[in-house]
C-alpha positions as CSV (number, residue, x, y, z in Angstrom):
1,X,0.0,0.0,0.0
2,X,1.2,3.3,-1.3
3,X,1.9,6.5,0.8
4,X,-1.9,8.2,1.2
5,X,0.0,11.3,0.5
6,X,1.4,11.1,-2.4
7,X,-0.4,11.2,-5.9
8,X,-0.5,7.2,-7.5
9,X,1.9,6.7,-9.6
10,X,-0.7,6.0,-12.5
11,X,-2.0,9.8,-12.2
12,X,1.0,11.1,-13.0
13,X,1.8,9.1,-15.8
14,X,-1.9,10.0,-17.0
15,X,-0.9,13.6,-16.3
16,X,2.1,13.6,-18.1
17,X,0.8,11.9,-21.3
18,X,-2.2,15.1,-21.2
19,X,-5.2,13.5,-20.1
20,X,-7.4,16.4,-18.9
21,X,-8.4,14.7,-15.6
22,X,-5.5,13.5,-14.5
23,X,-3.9,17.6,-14.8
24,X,-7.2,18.4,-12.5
25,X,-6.0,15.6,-9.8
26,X,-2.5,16.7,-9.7
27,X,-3.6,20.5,-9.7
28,X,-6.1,19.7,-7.0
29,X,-3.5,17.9,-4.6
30,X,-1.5,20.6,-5.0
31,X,-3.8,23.0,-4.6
32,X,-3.5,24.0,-0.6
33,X,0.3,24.1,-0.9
34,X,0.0,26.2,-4.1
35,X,-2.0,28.6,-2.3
36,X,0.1,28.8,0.8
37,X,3.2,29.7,-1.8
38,X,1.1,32.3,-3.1
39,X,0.7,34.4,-0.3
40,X,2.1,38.1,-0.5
41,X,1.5,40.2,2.5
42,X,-1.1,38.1,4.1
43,X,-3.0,37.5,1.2
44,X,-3.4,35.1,-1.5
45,X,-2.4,36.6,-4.9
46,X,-4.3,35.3,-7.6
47,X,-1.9,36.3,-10.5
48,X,1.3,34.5,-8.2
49,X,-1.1,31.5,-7.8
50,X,-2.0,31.2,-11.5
51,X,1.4,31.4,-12.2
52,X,2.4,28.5,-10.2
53,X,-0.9,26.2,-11.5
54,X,0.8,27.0,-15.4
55,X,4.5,26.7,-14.5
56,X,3.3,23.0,-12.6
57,X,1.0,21.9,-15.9
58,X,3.9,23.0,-18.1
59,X,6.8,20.6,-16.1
60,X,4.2,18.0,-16.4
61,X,4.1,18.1,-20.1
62,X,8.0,18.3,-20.0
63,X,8.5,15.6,-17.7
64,X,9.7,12.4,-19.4
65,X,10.4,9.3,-17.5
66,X,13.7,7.7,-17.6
67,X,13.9,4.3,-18.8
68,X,16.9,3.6,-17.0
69,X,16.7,2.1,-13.5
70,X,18.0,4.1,-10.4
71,X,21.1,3.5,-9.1
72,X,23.0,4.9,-6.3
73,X,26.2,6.5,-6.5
74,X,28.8,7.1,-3.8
C-alpha cells in the first residue's frame, strides 16, 4: 500500500501523457500548498497562484520518464 499522501503513480503518468483529468487531480493535490506559496502580505495573490498552476502543468508536459533504473552513486 502506497503512501496516502502522495499522488498514485498512475495519475502522474496519465498527467504527463495530457489526459485532462488526470492535470485536475494533480492541480487539486497541490492546490492547498499552491496557495500557501502564493501568499504576498497576508493575502493570497491570484496572478502569483496562477502562475504557479501553469508553470506545474507546463513541467508535467515536459517531464519524461527515464527508462533507465536508479542507481545509487557514492
Amino acid at each position: 500500500m502506497g503512501n496516502p499522501n502522495l499522488l498514485p503513480y498512475e495519475t502522474i503518468v496519465r498527467a504527463t501523457s495530457g489526459e485532462p483529468e488526470a492535470v485536475d487531480e494533480v492541480l487539486r493535490h497541490y492546490s492547498k500548498r499552491i496557495r500557501i506559496a502564493a501568499i504576498e502580505n497576508g493575502h493570497i495573490d491570484r496572478d502569483t497562484e496562477d502562475s504557479i498552476k501553469q508553470q506545474l502543468v507546463a513541467a508535467l508536459f515536459k517531464f519524461r520518464f527515464d527508462e533507465q533504473p536508479y542507481t545509487k552513486t557514492k
